[in-house]
N, C-alpha and C positions, 0 to 999 in steps of 0.2 A: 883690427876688427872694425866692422861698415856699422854704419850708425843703426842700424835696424838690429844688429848681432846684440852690439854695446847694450841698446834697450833691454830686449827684451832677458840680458844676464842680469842688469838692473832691476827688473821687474820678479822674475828668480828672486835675487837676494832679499825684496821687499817681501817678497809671499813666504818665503823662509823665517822672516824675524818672527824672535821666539817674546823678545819683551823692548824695554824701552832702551836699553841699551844696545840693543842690533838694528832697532827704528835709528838710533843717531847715527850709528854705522852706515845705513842704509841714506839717510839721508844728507851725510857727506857723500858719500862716494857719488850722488847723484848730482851735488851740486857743483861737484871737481867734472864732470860730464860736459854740463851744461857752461860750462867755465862763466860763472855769475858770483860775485863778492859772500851774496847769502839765500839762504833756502830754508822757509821754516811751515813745520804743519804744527796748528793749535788749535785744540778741542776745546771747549765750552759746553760742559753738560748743562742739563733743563735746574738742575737744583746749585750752580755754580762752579763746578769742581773742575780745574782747568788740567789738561793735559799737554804734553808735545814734546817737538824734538826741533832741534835748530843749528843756525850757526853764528848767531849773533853772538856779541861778548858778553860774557857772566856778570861785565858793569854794566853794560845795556839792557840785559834782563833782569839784573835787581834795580837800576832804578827806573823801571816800566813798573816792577810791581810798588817799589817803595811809594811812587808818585801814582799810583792806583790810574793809570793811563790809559786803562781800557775805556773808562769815562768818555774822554775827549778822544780817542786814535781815530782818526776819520776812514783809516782802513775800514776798521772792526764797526766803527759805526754806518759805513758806507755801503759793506757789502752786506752786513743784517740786513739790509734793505733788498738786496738784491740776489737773484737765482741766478747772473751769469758772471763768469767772469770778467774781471777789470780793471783795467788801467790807472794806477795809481792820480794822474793828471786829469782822469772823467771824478773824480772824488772832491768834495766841499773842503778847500782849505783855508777860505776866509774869514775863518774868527780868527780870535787874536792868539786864543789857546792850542788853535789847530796849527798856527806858523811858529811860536815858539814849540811847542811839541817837535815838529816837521827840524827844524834847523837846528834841535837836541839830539835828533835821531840822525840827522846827518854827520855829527859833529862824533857821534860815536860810531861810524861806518856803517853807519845803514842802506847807505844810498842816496841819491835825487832819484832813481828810476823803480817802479812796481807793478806787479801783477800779480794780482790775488785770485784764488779759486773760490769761491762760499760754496760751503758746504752741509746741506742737513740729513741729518740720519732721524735713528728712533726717539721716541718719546723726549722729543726737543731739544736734541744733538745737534750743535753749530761747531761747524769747523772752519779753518780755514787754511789753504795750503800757497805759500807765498813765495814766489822769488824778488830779488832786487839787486842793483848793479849800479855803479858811479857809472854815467856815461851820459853825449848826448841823446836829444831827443830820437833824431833819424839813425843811430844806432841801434837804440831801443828798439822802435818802431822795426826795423829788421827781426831782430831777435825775438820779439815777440811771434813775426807774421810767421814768421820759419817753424818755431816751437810750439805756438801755442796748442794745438792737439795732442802732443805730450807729456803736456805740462798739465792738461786737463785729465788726460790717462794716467798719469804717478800721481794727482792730488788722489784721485777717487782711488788708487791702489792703497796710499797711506789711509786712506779713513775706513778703512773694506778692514783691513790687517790691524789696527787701531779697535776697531767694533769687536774684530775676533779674539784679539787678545783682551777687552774688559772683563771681568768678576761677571760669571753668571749669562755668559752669551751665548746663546746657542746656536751656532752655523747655521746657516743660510742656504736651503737645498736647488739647486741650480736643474733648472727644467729646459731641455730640451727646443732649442729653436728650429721653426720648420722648415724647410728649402728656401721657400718667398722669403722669410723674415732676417735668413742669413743675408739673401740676397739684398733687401732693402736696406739692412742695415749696412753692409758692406758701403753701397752707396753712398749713402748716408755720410758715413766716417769721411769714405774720399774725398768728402767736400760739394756731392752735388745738392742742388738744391730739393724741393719735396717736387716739381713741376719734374725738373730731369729725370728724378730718379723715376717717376711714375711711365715717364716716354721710355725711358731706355726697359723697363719692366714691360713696356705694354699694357699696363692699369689705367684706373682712375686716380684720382688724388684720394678720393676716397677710399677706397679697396688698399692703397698704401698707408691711408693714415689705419685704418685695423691694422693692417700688418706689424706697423711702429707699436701702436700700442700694446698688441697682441706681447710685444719682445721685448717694451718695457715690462709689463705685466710679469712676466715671466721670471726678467732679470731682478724683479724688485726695485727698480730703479725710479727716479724720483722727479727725471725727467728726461728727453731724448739722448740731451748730451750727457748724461749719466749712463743709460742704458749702452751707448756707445762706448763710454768708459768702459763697462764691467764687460761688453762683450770681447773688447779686444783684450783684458787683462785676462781672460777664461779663456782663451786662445779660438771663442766659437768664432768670430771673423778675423780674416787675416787683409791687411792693408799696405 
């Protein structure tokens, strides 16, 4: 099976989960894919109530909570800060609490290597969708260049499927994108820039950025790379 096939049965089996035990299902088999040590998505609601699914060990996950580590984890405090995804070595690991932390989590196979997704939903939903791997730097650095558009499409797949499955949610009605917006978005995804994509359209940057917006709008999305997300997981572009 071609890595395009692989995804998108992966993608299947995520839109399939019925609760949190098909999330964990769903989130091995992704991380056996992407052949990386660990793979974890973690919700954070607005009034504290944490959710998720992972593959770290049940000793590394009770003493995160025992040692209340959300405090210090420079990930979770790293990427609150931020709307894009990142590189676990662009994050503040110079306190003292941030390196023993860091050399705890090693110590129970977490990895030296990360790349987090942030993620915000409704009424003050922070998620976050994480892979990590023992390896060096210019391995990484591959791994990441190669993946990261998929890796940004299964976080926003988990928190879509996550939102659907909470108490009380009501689906999310998907409206129709126009010929241009399929178009632009298309673009878009492949990687070109907002200047390319308007040359190869025959637009303006202007006339393109409506159109972006127009198909965020539409999608509900939170921002471009979002919007990209949901449109390739809705199968409205194909890439």
């Amino acid at each position: 099976m071609g890595k395009i096939e692989r995804r998108e049965t992966l993608l299947g089996e995520l839109e399939r989960a019925q609760g949190l035990e098909q999330l964990q299902s769903a989130i091995l088999d992704l991380r056996d894919h992407f052949r990386v040590d660990h793979m974890v998505y973690h919700w954070v609601s607005s009034d504290g109530e944490q959710f998720g699914c992972g593959t770290y060990s049940d000793a590394w996950v009770q003493r995160y909570v025992d040692q209340d580590y959300l405090r210090v984890d420079p990930v979770i405090i790293g990427c609150y800060q931020r709307f894009h995804p990142v590189d676990w070595k662009r994050l503040d690991w110079s306190s003292k609490a941030a390196r023993a932390f860091q050399a705890e989590a090693i110590s129970h196979g977490v990895g030296n290597q990360g790349f987090s997704v942030p993620i915000r939903g409704p009424v003050g939903q922070f998620a976050l969708f994480t892979v990590s791997h023992t390896c060096d730097d210019e391995e990484w650095a591959r791994f990441t260049e190669a993946n990261r558009r998929d890796l940004i499409l299964f976080a926003h797949g988990f928190n879509e499927r996550a939102l659907e499955l909470a108490p009380g949610r009501t689906p999310e009605q998907s409206r129709a994108l126009s010929p241009r917006e399929i178009d632009a978005m298309t673009l878009v995804a492949m990687g070109y820039s907002r200047a390319q994509v308007a040359e190869t359209l025959s637009i303006s940057e202007h006339t393109l950025r409506v159109y972006i917006e127009s198909a965020r709008s539409k999608l509900g999305a939170l921002n471009t790379t979002h919007a990209v997300a949901r449109a390739l997981s809705r199968g409205l572009i194909v890439v």
